[in-house]
DRENDO-1510 file (C-alpha; in Angstrom, 1 decimal, always signed):
<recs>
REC; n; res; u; v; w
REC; 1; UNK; +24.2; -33.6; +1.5 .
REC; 2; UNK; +23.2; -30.1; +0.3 .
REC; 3; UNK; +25.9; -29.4; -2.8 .
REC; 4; UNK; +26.8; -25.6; -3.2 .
REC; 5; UNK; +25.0; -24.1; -6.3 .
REC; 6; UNK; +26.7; -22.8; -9.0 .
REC; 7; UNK; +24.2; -19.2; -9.8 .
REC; 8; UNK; +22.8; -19.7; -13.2 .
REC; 9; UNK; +23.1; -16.2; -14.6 .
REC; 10; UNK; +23.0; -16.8; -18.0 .
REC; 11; UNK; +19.1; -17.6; -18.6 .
REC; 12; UNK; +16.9; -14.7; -19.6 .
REC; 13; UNK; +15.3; -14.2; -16.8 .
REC; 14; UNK; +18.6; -12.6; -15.6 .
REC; 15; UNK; +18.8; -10.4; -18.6 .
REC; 16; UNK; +18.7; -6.8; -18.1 .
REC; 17; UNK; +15.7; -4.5; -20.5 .
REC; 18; UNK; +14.0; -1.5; -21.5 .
REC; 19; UNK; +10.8; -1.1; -21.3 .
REC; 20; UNK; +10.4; +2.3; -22.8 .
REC; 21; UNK; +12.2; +4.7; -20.4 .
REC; 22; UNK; +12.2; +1.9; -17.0 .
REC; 23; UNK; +15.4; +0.1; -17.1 .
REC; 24; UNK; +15.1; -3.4; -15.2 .
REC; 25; UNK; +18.0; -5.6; -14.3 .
REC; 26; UNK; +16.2; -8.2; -14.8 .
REC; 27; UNK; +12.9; -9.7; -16.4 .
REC; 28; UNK; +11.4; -10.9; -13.0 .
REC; 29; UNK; +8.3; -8.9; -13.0 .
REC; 30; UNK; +6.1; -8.7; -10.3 .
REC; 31; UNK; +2.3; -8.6; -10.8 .
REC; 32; UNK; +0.1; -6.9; -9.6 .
REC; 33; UNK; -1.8; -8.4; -6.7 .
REC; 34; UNK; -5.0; -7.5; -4.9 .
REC; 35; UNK; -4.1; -7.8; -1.0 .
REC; 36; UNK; -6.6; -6.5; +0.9 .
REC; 37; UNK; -4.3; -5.0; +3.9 .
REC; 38; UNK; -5.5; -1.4; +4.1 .
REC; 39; UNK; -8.1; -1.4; +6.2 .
REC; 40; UNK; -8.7; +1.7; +7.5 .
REC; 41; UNK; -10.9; +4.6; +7.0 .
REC; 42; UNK; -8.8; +6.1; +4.4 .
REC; 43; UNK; -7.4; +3.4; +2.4 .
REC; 44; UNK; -3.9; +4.3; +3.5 .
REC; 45; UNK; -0.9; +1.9; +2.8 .
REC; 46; UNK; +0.3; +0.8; +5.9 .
REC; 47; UNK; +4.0; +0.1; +7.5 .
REC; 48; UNK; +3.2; -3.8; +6.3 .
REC; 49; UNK; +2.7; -2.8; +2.7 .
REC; 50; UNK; +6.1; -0.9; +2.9 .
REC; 51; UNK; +7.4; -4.0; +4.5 .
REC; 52; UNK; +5.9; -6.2; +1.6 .
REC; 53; UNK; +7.3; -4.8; -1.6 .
REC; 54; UNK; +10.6; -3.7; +0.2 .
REC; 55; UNK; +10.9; -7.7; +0.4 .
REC; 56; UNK; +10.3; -7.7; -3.1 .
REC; 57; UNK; +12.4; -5.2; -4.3 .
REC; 58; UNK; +15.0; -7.8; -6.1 .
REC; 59; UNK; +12.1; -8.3; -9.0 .
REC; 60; UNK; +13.1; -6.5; -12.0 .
REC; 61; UNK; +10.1; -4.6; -11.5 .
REC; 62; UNK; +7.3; -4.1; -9.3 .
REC; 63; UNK; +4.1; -3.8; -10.1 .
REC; 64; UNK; +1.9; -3.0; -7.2 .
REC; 65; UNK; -1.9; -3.8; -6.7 .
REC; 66; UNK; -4.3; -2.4; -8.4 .
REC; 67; UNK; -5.1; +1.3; -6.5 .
REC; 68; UNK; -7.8; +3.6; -6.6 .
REC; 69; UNK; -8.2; +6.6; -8.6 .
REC; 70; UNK; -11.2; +8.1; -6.9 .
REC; 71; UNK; -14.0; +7.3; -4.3 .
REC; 72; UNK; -16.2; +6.3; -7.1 .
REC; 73; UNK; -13.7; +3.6; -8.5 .
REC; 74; UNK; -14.3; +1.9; -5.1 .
REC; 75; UNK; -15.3; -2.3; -5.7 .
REC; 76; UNK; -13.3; -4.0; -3.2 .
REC; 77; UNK; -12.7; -4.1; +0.4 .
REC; 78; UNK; -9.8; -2.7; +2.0 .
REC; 79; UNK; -7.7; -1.7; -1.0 .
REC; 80; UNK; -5.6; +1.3; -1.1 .
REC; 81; UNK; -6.2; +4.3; -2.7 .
REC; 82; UNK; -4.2; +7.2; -5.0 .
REC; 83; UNK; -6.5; +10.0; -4.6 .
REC; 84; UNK; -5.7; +11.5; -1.1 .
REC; 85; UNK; -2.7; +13.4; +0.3 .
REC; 86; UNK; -2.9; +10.9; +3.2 .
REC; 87; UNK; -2.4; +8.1; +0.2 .
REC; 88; UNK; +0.1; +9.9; -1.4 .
REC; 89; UNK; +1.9; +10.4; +1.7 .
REC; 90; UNK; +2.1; +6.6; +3.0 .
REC; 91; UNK; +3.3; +5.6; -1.0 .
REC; 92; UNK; +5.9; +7.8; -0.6 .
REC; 93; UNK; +7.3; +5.6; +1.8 .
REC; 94; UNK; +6.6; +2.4; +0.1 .
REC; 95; UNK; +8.6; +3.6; -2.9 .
REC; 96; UNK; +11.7; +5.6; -1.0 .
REC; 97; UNK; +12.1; +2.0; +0.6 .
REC; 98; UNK; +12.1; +0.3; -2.6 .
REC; 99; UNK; +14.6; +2.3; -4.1 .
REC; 100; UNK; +17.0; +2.4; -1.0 .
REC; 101; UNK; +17.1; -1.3; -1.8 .
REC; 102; UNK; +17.5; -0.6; -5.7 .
REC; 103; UNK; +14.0; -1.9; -6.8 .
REC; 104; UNK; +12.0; -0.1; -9.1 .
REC; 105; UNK; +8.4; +0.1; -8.6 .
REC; 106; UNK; +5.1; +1.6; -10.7 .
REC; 107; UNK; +1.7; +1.6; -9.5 .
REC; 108; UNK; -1.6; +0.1; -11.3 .
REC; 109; UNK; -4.5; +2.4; -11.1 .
REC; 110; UNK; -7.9; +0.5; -11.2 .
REC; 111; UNK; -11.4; +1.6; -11.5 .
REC; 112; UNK; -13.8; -1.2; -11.1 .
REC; 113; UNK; -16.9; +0.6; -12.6 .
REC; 114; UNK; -20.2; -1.7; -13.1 .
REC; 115; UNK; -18.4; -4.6; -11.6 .
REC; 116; UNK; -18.8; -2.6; -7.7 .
REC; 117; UNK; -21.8; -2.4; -5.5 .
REC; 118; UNK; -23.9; +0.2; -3.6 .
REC; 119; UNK; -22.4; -1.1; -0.4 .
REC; 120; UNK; -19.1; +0.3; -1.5 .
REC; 121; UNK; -20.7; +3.5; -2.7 .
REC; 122; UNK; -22.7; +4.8; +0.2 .
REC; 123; UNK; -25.5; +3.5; -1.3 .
REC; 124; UNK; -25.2; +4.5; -4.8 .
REC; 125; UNK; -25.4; +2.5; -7.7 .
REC; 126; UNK; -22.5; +2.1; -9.3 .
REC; 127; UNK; -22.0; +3.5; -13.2 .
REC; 128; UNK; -20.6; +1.3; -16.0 .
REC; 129; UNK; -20.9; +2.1; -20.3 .
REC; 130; UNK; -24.4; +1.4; -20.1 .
REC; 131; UNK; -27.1; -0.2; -17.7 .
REC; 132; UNK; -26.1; -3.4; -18.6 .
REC; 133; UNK; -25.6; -5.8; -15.1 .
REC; 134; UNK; -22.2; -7.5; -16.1 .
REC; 135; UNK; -23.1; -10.3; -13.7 .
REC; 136; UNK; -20.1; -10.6; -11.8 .
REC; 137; UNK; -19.4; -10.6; -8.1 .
REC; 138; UNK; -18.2; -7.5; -5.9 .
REC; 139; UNK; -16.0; -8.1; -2.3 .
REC; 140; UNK; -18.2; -6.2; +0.0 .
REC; 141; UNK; -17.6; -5.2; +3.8 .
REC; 142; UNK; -20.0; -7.8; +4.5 .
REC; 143; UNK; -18.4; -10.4; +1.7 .
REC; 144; UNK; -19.1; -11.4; -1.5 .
REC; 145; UNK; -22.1; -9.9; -3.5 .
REC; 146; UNK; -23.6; -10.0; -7.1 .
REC; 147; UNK; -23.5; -7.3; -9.2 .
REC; 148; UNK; -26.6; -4.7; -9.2 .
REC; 149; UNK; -27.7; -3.2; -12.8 .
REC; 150; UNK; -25.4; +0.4; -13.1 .
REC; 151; UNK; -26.9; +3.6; -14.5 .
REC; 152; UNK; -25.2; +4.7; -17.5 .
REC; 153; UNK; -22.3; +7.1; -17.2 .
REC; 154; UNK; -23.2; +10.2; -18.7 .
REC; 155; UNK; -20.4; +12.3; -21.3 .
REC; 156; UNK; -19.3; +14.2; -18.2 .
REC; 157; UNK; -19.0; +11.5; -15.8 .
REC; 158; UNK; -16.8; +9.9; -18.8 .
REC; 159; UNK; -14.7; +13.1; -18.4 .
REC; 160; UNK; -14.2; +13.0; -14.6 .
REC; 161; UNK; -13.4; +9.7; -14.7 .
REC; 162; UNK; -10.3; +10.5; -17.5 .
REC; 163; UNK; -9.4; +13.7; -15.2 .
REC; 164; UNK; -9.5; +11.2; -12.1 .
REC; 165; UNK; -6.9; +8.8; -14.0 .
REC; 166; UNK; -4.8; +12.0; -14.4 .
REC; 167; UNK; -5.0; +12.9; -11.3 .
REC; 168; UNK; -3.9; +9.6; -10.1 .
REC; 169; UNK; -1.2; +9.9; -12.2 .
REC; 170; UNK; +0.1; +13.2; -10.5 .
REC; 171; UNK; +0.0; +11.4; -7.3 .
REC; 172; UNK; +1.5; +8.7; -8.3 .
REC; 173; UNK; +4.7; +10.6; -9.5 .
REC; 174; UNK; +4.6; +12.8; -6.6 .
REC; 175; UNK; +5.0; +9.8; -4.8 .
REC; 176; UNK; +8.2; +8.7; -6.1 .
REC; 177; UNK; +6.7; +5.6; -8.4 .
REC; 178; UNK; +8.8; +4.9; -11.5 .
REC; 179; UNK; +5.5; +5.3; -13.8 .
REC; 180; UNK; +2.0; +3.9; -13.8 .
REC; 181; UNK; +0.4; +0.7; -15.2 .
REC; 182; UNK; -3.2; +0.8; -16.3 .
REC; 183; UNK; -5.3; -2.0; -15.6 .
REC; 184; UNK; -7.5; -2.3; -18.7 .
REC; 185; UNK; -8.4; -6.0; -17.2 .
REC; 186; UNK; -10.8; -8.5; -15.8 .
REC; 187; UNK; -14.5; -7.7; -15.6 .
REC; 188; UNK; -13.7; -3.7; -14.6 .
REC; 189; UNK; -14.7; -0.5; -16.6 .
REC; 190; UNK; -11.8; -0.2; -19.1 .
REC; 191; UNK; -12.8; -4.0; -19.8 .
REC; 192; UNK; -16.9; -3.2; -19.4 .
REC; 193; UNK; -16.0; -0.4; -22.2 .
REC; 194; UNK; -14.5; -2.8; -24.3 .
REC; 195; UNK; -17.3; -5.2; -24.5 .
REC; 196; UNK; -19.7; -5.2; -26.5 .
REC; 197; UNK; -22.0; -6.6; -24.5 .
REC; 198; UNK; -21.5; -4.4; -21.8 .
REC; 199; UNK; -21.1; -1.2; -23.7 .
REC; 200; UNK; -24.3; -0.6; -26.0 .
REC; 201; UNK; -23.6; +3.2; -26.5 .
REC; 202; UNK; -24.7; +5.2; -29.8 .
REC; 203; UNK; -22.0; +7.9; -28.8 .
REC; 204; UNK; -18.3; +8.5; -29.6 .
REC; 205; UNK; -17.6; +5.9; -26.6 .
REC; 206; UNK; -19.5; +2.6; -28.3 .
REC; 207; UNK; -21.4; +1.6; -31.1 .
REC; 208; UNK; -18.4; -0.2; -32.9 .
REC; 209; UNK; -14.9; -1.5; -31.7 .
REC; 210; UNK; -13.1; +1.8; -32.4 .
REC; 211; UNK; -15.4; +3.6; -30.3 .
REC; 212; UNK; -15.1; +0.9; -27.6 .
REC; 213; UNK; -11.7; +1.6; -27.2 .
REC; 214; UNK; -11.8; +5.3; -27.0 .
REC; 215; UNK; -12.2; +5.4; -23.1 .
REC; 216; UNK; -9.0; +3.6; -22.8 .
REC; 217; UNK; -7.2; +5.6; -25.4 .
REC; 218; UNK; -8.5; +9.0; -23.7 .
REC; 219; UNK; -7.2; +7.6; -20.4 .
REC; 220; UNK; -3.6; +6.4; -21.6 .
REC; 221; UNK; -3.0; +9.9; -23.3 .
REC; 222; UNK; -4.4; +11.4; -19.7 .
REC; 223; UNK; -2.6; +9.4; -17.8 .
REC; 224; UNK; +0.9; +9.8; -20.0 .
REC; 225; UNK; +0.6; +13.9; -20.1 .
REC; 226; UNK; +2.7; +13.8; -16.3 .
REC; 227; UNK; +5.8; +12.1; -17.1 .
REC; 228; UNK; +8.9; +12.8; -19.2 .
REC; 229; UNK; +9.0; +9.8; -22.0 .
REC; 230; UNK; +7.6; +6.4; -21.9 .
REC; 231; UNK; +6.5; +5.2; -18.2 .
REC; 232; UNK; +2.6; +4.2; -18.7 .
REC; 233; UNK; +2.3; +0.1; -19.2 .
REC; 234; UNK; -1.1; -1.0; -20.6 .
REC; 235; UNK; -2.8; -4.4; -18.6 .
REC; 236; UNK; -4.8; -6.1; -21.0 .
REC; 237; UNK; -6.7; -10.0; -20.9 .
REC; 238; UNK; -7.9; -10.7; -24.3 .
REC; 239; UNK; -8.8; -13.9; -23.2 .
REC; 240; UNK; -10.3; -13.2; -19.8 .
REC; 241; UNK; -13.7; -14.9; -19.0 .
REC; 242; UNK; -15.9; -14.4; -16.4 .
REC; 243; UNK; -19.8; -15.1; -15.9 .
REC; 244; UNK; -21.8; -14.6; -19.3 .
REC; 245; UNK; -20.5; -11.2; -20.3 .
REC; 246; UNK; -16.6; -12.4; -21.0 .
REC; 247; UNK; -15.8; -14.7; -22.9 .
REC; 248; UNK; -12.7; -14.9; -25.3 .
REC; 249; UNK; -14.5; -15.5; -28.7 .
REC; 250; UNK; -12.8; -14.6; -31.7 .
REC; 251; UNK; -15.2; -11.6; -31.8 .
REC; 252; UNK; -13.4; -10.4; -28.7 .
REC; 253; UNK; -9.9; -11.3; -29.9 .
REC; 254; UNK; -10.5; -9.9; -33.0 .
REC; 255; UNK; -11.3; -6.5; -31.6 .
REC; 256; UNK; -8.3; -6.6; -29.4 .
REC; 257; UNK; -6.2; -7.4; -32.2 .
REC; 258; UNK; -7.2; -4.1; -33.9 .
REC; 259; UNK; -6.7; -2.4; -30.4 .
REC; 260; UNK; -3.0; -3.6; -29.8 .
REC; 261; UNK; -2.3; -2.2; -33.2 .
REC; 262; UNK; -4.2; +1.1; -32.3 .
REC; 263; UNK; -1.7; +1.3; -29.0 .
REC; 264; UNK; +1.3; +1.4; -31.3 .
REC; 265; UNK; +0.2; +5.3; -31.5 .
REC; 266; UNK; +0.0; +6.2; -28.2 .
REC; 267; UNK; +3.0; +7.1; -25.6 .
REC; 268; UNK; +2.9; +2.9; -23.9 .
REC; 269; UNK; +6.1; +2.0; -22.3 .
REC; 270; UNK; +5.4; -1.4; -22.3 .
REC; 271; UNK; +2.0; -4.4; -23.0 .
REC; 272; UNK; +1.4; -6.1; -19.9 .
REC; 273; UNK; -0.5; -9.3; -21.1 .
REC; 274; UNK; -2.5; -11.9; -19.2 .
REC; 275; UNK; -2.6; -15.2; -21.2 .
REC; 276; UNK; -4.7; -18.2; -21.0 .
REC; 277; UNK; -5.7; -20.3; -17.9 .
REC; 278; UNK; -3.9; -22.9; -17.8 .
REC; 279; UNK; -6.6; -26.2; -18.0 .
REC; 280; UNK; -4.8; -28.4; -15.3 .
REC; 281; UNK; -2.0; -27.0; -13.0 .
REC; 282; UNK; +0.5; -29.3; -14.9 .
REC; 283; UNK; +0.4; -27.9; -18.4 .
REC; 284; UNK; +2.3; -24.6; -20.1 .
REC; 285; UNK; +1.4; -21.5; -20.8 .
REC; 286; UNK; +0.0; -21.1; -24.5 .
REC; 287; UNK; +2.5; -19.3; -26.3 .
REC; 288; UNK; +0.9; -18.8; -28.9 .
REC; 289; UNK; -1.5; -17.1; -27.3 .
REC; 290; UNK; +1.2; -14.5; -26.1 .
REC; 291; UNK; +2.3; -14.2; -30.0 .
REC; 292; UNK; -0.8; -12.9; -31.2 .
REC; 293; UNK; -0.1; -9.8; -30.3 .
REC; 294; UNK; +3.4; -9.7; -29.9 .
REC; 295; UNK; +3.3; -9.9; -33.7 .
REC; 296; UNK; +0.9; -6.5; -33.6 .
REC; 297; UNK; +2.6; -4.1; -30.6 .
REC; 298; UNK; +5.9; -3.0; -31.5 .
REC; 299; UNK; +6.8; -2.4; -28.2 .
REC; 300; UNK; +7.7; -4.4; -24.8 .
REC; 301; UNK; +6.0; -7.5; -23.9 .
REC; 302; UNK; +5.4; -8.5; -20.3 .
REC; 303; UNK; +3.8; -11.9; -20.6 .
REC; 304; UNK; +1.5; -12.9; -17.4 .
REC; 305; UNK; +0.0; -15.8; -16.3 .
REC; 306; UNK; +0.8; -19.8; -15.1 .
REC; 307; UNK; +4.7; -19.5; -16.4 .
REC; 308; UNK; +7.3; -20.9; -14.0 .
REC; 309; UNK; +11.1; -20.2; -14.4 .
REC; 310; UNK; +11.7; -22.3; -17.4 .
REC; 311; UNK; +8.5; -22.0; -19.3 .
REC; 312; UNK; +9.4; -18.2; -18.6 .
REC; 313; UNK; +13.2; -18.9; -19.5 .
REC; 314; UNK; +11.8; -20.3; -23.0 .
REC; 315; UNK; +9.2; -17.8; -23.7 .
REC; 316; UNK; +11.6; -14.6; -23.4 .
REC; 317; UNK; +14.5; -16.9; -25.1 .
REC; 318; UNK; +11.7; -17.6; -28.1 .
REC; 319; UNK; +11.7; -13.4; -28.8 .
REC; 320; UNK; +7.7; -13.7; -27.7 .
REC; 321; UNK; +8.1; -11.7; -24.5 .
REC; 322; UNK; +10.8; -9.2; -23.2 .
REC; 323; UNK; +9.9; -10.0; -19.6 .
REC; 324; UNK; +7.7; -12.6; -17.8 .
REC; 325; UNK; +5.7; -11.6; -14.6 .
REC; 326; UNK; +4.7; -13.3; -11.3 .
REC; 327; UNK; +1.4; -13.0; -9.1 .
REC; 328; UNK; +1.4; -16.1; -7.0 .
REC; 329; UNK; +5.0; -17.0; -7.1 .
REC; 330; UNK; +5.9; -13.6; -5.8 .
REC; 331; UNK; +3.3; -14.0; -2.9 .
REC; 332; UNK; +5.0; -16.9; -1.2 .
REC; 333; UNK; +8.6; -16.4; -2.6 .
REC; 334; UNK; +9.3; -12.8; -1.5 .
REC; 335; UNK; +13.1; -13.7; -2.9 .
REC; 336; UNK; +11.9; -14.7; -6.2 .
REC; 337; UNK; +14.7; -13.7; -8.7 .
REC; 338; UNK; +17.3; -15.4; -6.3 .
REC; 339; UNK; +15.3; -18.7; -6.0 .
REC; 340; UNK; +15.7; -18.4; -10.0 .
REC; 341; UNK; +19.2; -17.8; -10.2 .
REC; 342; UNK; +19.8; -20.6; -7.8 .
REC; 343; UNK; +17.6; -23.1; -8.9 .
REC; 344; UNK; +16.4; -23.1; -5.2 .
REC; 345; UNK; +12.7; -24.3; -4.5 .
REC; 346; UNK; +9.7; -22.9; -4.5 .
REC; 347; UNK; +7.2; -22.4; -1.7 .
REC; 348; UNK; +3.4; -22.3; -2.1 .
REC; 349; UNK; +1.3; -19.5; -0.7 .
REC; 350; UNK; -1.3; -20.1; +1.6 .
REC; 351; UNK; -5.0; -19.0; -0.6 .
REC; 352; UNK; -7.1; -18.7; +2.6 .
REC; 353; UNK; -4.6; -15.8; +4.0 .
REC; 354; UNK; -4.9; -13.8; +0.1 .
REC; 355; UNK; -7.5; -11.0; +1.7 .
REC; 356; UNK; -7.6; -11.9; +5.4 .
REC; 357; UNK; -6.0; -9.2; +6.3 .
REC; 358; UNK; -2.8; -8.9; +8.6 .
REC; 359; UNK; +0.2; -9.8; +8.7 .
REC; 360; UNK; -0.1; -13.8; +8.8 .
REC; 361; UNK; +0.5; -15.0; +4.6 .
REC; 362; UNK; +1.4; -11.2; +3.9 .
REC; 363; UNK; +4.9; -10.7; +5.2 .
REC; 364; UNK; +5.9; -13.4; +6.7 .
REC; 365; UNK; +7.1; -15.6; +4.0 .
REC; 366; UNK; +10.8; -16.4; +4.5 .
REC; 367; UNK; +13.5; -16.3; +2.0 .
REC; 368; UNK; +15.0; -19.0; +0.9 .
REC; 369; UNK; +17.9; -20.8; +2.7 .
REC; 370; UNK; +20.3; -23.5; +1.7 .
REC; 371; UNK; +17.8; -26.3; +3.1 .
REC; 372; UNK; +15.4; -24.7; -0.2 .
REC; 373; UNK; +18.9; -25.5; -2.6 .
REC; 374; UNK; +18.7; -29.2; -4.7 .
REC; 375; UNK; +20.2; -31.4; -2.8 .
REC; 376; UNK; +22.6; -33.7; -4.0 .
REC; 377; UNK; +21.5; -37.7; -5.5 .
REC; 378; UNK; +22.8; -40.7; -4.1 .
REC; 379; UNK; +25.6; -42.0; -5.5 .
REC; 380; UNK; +23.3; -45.1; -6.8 .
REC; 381; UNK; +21.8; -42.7; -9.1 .
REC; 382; UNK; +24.2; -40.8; -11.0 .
REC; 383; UNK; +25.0; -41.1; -14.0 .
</recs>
């Protein structure tokens, strides 16, 4: 027989936070997730994406995909944009949605830089720190494609590119989001200007780690100028590898080190981190991993990657993370937070459906139901 389920509110998870000036009612974060669903001419978000995070709105925050600035941050197929009215427009009702159901919501800008293709671009190459291939793989309209070698952006296109991230920003507030995260992840350009393989410049934007992280600097300063206090989260992966351009050597963490300390100065709600890949599916996050620079930001800590409720429970308990947040979970469990506070099942998402398109592994994931609570053991096995 199914046993009624007495709500488990006091784990951390549950816990209300700050995260600079976005209060959440609770540490379920959700993470930003590449989808795919906007496919039309314009990039416009869609009654589906409205439906989507509206069945998400429970997390303690959203954190939508990763959306365009411009045209020219364009690497992947049928992703949404913030640089149109039209865009604007269509996030508006994403967000009005969200907070009719008292969510709270920001949006991740993204720029994929080096790491697109000339299919994407009308033909252009695509520009990254220098004209270095990072030897990665773009999602064309025609599927997946290696990386081309970029040209080198010039000074000015470095400025356009901080005035598009502004820009962004602008939208993004006039369309109702609680703030902005910026992806500084994966194998895209805040990442490509990071690494010093990628990024062989001799001006103020390379030639040694603190003019690496300049770009990034310029663009959180940018991107903070449109809001009143502290609503601009930082994405970083320290330990991200792809291909043979990333690896997490402890060159690259060392440099990250110094730039989690440099972010201290600058107006960051909140440190949105990716940790390690887990080696086998069975295994727990590396905290430590997590505590590395936890010890160097003074600010909030999302912590990202392969946690389930009580490796997450533990984490936040341990004073390592203020909030914990979800990718794949949220995709299949659109009720996360109550499945939590229940103890109720988890599903598992269907991978093949992740950029199909459609509605089919989008929004039609179910919420949980008493068939998902534990059920009660025989009486041959109590204790």
């Amino acid at each position: 027989m199914i046993t009624a389920v007495v709500p488990d509110l006091g784990q951390p998870l549950l816990r209300r936070a700050e995260l600079g000036d976005l209060a959440l009612p609770n540490r379920v974060v959700m993470a930003p997730v590449t989808r795919a669903r906007a496919a039309d001419d314009g990039l416009v978000p869609t009654a589906m994406h409205a439906a989507y995070y509206a069945e998400r709105a429970g997390a303690g925050l959203i954190i939508t995909e990763a959306t365009w600035v411009s045209e020219q941050a364009i690497g992947f197929v049928n992703v949404p944009g913030i640089y149109s009215e039209e865009q604007v427009t269509a996030w508006r009702r994403v967000t009005d949605v969200v907070h009719a159901l008292g969510g709270r919501i920001v949006l991740q800008l993204w720029h994929t830089g080096a790491a697109s293709h000339p299919d994407h671009l009308a033909g252009q190459l695509p520009a990254g720190p220098s004209a270095i291939n990072p030897h990665v793989r773009s999602f064309t309209p025609s599927g997946f494609k290696d990386t081309v070698t970029p040209r080198e952006m010039t000074t000015a296109d470095i400025a356009a590119t901080v005035a598009d991230y502004r820009a962004a920003a602008v939208n993004a507030r006039l369309a109702g989001f609680d703030g902005v995260e910026i992806g500084a992840l994966g194998s895209f350009l805040i990442a490509q200007f990071l690494n010093p393989r990628l990024n062989r410049r001799t001006d103020a934007y390379g030639g040694d780690r603190s003019g690496r992280r300049r770009l990034l600097l310029e663009i959180i300063d940018a991107v903070a100028a449109p809001w009143e206090g502290r609503r601009v989260g930082v994405r970083l992966g320290p330990y991200w590898t792809a291909g043979d351009r990333f690896r997490a050597d402890e060159e690259t963490l060392a440099d990250y080190d110094a730039l989690v300390t440099e972010l201290n100065r600058h107006p960051v709600a909140y440190l949105h981190l990716r940790g390690r890949d887990l080696s086998a599916p069975d295994l727990t996050p590396d905290v430590e991993a997590i505590a590395r620079y936890r010890r160097r930001f003074h600010g909030p800590v999302i912590a990202n990657n392969g946690f389930d409720r009580e490796s997450a429970n533990a984490l936040i308990e341990s004073g390592h993370a203020d909030a914990v947040s979800f990718a794949t979970h949220f995709i299949a469990n659109p009720d996360l937070v109550t499945r939590f506070a229940l103890g109720r099942a988890l599903a598992t998402g269907d991978r093949d459906s992740y950029y199909t398109g459609g509605a089919d592994g989008y929004v039609d994931y179910p919420a949980s139901s008493w068939q998902d609570a534990p059920r009660e053991e025989p009486a041959a096995r109590r204790t």
